[in-house]
Biopython code that builds the backbone (N, CA, C, O; Angstrom):
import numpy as np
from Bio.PDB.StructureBuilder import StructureBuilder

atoms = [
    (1, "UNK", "N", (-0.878, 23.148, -15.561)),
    (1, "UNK", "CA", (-0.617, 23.013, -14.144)),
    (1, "UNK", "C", (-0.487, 21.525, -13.800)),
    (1, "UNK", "O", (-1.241, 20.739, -14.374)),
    (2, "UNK", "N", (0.538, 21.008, -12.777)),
    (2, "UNK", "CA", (0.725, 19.631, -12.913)),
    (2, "UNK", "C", (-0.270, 19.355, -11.497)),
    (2, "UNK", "O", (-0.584, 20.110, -10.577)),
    (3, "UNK", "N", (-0.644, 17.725, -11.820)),
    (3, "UNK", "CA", (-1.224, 17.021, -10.981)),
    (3, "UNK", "C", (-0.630, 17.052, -10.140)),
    (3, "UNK", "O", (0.597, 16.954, -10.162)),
    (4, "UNK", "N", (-1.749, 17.289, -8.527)),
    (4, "UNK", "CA", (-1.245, 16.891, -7.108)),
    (4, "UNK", "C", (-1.202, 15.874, -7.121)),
    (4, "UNK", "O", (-1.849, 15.156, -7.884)),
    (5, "UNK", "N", (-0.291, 15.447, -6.130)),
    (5, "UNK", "CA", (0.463, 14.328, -5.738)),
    (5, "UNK", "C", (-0.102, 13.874, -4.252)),
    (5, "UNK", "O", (0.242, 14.587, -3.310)),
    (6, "UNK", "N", (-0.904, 12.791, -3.995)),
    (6, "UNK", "CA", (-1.397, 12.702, -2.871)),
    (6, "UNK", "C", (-0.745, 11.127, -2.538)),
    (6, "UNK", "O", (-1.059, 10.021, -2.978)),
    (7, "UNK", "N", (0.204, 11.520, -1.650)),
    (7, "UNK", "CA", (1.071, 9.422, -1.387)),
    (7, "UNK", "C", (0.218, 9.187, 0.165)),
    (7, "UNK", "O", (0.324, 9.954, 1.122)),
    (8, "UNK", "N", (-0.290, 8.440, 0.143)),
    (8, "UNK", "CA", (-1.625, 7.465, 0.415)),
    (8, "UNK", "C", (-0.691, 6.179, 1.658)),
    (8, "UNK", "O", (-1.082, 5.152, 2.213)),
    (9, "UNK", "N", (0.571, 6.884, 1.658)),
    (9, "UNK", "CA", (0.821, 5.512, 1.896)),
    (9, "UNK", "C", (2.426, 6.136, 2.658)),
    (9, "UNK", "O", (2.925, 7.170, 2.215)),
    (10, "UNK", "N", (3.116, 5.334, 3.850)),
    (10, "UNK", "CA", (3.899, 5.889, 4.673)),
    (10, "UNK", "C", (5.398, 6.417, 4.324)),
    (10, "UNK", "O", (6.280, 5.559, 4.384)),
    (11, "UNK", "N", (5.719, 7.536, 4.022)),
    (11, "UNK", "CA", (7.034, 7.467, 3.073)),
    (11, "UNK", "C", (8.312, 7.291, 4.701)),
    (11, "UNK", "O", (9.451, 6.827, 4.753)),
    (12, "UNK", "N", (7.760, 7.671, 5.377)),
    (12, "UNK", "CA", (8.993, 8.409, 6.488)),
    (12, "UNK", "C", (9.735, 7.003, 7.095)),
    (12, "UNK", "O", (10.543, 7.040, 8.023)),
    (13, "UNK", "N", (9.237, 5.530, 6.277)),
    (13, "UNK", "CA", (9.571, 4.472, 6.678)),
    (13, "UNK", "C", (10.590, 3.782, 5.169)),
    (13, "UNK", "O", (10.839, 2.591, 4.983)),
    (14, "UNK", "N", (10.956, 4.786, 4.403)),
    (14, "UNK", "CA", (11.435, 4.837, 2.699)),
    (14, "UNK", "C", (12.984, 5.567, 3.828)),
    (14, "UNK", "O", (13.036, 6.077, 4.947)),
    (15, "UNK", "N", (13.949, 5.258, 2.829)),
    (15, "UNK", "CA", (15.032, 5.443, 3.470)),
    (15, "UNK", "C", (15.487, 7.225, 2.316)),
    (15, "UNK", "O", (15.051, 7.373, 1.175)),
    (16, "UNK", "N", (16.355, 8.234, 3.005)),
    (16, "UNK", "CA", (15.597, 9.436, 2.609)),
    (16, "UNK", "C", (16.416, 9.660, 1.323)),
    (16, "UNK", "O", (16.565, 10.842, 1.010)),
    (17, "UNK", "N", (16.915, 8.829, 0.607)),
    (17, "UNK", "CA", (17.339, 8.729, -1.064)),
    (17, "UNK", "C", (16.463, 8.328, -1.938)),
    (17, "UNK", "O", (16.056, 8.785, -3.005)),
    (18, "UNK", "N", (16.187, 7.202, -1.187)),
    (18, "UNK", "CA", (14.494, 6.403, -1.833)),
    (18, "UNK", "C", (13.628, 7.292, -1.567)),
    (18, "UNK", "O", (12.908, 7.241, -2.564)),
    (19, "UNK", "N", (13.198, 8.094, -0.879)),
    (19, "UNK", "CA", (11.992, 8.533, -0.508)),
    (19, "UNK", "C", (12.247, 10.021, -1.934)),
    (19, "UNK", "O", (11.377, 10.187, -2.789)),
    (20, "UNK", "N", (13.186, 10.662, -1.905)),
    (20, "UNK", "CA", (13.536, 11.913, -2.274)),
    (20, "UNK", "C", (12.896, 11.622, -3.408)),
    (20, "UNK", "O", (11.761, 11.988, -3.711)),
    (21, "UNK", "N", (13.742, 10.856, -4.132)),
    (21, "UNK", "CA", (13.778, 9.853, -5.664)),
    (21, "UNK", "C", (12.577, 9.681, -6.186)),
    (21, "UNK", "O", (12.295, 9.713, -7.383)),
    (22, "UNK", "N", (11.587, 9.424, -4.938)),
    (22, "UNK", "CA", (10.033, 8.694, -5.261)),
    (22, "UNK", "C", (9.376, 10.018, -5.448)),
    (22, "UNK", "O", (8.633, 10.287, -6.392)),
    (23, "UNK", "N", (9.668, 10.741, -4.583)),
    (23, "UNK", "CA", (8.965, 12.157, -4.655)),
    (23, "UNK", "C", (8.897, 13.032, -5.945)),
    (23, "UNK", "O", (7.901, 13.557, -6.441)),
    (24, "UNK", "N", (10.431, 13.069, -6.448)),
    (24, "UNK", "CA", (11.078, 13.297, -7.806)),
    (24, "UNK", "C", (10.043, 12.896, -8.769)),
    (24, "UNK", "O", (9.037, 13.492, -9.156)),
    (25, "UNK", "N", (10.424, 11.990, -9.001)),
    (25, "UNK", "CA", (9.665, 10.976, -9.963)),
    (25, "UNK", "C", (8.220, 11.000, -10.252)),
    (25, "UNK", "O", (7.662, 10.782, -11.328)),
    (26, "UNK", "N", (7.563, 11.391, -8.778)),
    (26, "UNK", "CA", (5.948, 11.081, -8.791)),
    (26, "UNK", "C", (5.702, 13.024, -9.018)),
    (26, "UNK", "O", (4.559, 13.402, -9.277)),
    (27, "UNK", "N", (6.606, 13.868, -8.917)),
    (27, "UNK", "CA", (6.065, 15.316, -9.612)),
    (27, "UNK", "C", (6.677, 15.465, -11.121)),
    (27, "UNK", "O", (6.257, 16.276, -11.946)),
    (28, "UNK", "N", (7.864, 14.433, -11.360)),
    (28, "UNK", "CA", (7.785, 14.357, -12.788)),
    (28, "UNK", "C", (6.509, 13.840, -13.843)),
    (28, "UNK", "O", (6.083, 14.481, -14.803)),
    (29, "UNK", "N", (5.989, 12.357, -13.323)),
    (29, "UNK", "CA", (4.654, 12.079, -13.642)),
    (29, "UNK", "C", (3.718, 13.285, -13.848)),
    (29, "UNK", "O", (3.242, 13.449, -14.971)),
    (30, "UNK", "N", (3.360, 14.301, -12.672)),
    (30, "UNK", "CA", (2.440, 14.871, -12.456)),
    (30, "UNK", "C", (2.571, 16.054, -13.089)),
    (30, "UNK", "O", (1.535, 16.713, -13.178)),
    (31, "UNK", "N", (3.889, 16.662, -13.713)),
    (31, "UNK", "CA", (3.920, 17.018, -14.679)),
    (31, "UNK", "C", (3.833, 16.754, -15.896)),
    (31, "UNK", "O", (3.508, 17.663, -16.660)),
    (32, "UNK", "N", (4.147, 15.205, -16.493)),
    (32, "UNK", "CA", (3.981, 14.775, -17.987)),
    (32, "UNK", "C", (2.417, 14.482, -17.868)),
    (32, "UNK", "O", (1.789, 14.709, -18.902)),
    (33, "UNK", "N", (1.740, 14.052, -16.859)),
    (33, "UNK", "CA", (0.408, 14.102, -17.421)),
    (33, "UNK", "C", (-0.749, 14.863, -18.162)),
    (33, "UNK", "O", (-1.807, 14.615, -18.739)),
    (34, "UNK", "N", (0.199, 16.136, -17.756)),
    (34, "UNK", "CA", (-0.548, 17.140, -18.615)),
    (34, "UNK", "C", (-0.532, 17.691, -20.223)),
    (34, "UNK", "O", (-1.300, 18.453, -20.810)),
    (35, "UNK", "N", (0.312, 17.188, -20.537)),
    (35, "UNK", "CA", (0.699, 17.143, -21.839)),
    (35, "UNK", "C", (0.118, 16.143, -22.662)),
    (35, "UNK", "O", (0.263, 15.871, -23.854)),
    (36, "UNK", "N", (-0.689, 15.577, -21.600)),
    (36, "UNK", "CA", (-1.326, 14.077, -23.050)),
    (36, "UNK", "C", (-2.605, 15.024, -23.474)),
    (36, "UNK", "O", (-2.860, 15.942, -22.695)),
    (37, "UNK", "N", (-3.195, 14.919, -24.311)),
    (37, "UNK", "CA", (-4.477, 15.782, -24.848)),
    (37, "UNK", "C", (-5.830, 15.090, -24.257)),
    (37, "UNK", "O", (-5.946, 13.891, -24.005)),
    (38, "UNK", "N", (-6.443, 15.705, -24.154)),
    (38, "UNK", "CA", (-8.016, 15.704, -22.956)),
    (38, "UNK", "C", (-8.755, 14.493, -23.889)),
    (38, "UNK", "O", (-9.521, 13.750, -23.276)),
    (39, "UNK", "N", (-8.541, 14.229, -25.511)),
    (39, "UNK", "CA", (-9.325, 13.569, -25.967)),
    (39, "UNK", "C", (-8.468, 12.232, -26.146)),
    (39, "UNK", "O", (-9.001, 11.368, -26.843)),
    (40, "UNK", "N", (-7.498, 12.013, -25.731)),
    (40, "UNK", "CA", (-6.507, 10.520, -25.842)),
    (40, "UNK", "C", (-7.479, 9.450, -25.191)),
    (40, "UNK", "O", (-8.171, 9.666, -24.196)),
    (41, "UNK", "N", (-7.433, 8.404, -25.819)),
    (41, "UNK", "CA", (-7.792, 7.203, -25.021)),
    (41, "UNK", "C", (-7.075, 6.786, -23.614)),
    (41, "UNK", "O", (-7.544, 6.117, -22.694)),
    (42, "UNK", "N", (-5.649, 7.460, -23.751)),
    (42, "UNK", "CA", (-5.412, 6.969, -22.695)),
    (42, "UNK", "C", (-6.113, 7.530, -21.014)),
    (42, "UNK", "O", (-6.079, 6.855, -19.985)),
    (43, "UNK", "N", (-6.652, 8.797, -21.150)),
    (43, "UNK", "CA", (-7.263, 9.314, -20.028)),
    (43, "UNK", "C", (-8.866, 7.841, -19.927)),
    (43, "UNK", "O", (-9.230, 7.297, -18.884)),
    (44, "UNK", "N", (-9.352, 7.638, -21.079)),
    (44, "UNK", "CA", (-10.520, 6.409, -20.481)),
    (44, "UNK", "C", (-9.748, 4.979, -19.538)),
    (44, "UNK", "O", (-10.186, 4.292, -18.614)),
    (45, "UNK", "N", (-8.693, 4.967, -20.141)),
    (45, "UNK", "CA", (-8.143, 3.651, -19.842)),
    (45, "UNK", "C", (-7.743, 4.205, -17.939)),
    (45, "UNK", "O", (-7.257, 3.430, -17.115)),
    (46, "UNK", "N", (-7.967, 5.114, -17.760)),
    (46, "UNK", "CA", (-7.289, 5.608, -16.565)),
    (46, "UNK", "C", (-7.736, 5.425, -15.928)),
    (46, "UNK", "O", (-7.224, 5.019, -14.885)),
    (47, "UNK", "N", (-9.528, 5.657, -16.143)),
    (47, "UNK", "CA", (-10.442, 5.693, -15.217)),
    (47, "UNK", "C", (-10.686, 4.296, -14.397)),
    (47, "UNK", "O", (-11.541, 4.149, -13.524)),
    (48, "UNK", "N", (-9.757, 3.290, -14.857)),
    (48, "UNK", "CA", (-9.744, 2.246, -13.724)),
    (48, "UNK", "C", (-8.674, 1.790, -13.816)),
    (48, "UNK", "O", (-8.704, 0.561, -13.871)),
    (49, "UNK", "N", (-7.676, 2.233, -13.862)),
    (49, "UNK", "CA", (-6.262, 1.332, -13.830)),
    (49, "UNK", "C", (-5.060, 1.706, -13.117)),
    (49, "UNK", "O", (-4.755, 2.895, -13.201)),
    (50, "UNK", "N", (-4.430, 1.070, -12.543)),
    (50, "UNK", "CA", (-3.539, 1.451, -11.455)),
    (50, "UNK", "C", (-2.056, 1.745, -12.301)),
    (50, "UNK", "O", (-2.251, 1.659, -13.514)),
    (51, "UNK", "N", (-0.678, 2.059, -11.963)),
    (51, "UNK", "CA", (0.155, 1.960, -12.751)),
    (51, "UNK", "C", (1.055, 1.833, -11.454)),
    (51, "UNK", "O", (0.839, 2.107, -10.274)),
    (52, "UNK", "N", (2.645, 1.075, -12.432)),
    (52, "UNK", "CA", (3.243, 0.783, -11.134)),
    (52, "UNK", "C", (4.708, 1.529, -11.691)),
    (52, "UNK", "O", (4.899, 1.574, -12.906)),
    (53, "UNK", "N", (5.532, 1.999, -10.919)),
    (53, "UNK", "CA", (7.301, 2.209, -11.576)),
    (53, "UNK", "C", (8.062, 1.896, -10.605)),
    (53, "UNK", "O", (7.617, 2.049, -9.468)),
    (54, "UNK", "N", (9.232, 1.443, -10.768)),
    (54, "UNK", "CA", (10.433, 0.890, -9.630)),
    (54, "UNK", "C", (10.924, 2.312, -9.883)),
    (54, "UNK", "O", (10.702, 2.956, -10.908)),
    (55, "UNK", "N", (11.658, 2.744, -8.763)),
    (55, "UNK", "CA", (12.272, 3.780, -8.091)),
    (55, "UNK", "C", (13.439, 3.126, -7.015)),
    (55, "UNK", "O", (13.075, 2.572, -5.977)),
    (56, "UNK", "N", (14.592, 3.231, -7.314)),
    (56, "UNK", "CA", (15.632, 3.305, -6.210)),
    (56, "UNK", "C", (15.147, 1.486, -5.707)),
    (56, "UNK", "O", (15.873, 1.164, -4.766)),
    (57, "UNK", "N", (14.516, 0.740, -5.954)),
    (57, "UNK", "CA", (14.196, -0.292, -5.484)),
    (57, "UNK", "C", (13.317, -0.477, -4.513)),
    (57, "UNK", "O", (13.281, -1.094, -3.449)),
    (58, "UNK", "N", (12.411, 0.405, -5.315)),
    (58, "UNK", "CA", (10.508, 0.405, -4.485)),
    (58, "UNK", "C", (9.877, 0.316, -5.469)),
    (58, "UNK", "O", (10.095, 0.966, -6.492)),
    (59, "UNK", "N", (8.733, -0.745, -5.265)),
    (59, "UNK", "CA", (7.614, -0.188, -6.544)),
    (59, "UNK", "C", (6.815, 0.564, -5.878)),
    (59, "UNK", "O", (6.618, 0.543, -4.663)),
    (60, "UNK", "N", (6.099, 1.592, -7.079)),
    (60, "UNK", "CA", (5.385, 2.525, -6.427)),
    (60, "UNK", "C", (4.242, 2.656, -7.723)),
    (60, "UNK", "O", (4.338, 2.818, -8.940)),
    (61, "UNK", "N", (3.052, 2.481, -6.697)),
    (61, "UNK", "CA", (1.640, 2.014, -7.149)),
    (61, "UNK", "C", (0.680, 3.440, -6.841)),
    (61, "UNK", "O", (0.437, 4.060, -5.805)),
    (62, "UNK", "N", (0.299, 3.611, -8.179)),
    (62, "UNK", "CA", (-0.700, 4.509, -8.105)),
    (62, "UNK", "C", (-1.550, 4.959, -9.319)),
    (62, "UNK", "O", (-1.338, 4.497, -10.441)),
    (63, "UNK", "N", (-2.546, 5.899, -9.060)),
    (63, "UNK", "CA", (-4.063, 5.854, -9.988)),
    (63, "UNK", "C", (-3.637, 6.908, -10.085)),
    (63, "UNK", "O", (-2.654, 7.443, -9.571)),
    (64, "UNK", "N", (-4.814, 7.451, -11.160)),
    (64, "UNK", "CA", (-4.591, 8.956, -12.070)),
    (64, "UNK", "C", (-5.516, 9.308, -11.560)),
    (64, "UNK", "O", (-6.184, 8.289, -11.381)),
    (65, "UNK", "N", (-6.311, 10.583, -10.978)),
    (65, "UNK", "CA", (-7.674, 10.988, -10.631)),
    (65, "UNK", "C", (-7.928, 12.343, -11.748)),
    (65, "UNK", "O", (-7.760, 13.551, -11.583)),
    (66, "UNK", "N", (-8.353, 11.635, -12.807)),
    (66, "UNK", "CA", (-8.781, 12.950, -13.998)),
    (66, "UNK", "C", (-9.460, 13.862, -13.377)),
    (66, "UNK", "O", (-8.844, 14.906, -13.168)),
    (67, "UNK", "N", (-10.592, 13.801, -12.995)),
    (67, "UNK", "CA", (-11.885, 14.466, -12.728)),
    (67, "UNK", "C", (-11.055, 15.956, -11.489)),
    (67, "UNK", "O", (-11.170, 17.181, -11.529)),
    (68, "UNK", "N", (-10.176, 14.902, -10.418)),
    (68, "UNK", "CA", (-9.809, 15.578, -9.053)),
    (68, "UNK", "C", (-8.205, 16.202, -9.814)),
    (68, "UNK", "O", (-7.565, 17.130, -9.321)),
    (69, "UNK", "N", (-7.929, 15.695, -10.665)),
    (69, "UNK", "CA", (-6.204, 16.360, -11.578)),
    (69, "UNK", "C", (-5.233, 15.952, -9.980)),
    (69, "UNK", "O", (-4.549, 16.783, -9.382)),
    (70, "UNK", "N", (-5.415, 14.502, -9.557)),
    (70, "UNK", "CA", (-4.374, 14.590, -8.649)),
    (70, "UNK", "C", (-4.179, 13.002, -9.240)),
    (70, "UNK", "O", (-4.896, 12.466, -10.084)),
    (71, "UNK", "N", (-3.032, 12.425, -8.569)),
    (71, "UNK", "CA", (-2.371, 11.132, -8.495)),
    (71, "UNK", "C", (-1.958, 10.733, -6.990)),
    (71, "UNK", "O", (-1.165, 11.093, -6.119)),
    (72, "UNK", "N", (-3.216, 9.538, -7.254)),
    (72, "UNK", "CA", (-2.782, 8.915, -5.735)),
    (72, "UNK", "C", (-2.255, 7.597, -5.909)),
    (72, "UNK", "O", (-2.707, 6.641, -6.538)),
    (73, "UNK", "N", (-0.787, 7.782, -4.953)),
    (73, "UNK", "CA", (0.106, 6.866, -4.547)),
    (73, "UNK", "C", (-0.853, 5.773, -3.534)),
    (73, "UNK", "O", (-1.653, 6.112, -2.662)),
    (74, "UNK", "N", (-0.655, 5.018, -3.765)),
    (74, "UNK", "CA", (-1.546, 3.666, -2.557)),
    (74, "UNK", "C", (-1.227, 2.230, -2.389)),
    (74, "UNK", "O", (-1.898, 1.326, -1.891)),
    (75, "UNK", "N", (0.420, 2.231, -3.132)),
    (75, "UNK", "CA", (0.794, 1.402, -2.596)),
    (75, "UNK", "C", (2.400, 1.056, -2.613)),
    (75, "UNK", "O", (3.048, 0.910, -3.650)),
    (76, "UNK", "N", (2.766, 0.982, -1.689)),
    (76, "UNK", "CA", (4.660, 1.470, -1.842)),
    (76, "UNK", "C", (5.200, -0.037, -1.523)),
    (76, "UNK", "O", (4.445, -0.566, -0.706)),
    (77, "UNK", "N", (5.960, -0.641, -1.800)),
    (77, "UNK", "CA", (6.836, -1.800, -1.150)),
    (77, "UNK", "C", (8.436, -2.252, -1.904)),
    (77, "UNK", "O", (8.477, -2.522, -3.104)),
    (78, "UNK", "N", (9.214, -2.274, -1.363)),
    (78, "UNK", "CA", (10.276, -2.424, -1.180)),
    (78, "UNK", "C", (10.673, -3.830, -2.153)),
    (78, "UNK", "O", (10.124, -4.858, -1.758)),
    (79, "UNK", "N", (11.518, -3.968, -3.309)),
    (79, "UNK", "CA", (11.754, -5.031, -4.178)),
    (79, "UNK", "C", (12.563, -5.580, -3.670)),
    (79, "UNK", "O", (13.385, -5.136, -2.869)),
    (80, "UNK", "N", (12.417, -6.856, -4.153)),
    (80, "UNK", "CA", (13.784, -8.207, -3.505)),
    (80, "UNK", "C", (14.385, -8.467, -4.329)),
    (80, "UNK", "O", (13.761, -8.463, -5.390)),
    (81, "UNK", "N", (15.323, -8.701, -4.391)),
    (81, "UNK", "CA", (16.765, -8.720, -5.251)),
    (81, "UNK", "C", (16.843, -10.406, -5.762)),
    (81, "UNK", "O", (17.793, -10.804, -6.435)),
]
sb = StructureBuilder()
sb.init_structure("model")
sb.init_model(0)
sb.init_chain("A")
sb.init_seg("    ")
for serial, (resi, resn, name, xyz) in enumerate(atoms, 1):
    if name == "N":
        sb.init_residue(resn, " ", resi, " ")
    sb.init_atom(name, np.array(xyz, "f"), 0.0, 1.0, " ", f" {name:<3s}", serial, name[0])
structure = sb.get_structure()
């Protein structure tokens, strides 16, 4: 079952290609996370680390919540060229 997706942060101010895109993207995440195995290092490394991906020309900032199986978005901003 894939991780909820909790965006923390204002999309309706994302223009609605960017926003779609981000949405896309952040239930693709929330589906590949489940496929890593429960005993990977990478779930320890999670437990404090943020991750970032450009989308459409936003970075988009967010944590893994193992324990809660959701991903929170918490920080969105717009890249400069």
């Amino acid at each position: 079952m894939a991780y909820l997706v909790n965006f923390n942060v204002d999309l309706e101010t994302i223009p609605d290609q960017a926003r779609q895109e981000i949405r896309r993207t952040m239930q693709q995440i929330s589906e590949a996370v489940t496929t890593v195995p429960t005993a990977s290092p990478f779930w320890s490394s999670m437990k404090q680390s943020l991750l970032q991906i450009d989308v459409e020309g936003w970075r988009v900032v967010y944590g893994i919540d193992v324990a809660g199986q959701q991903i929170d978005v918490v920080e969105l901003h717009q890249l400069h060229k």
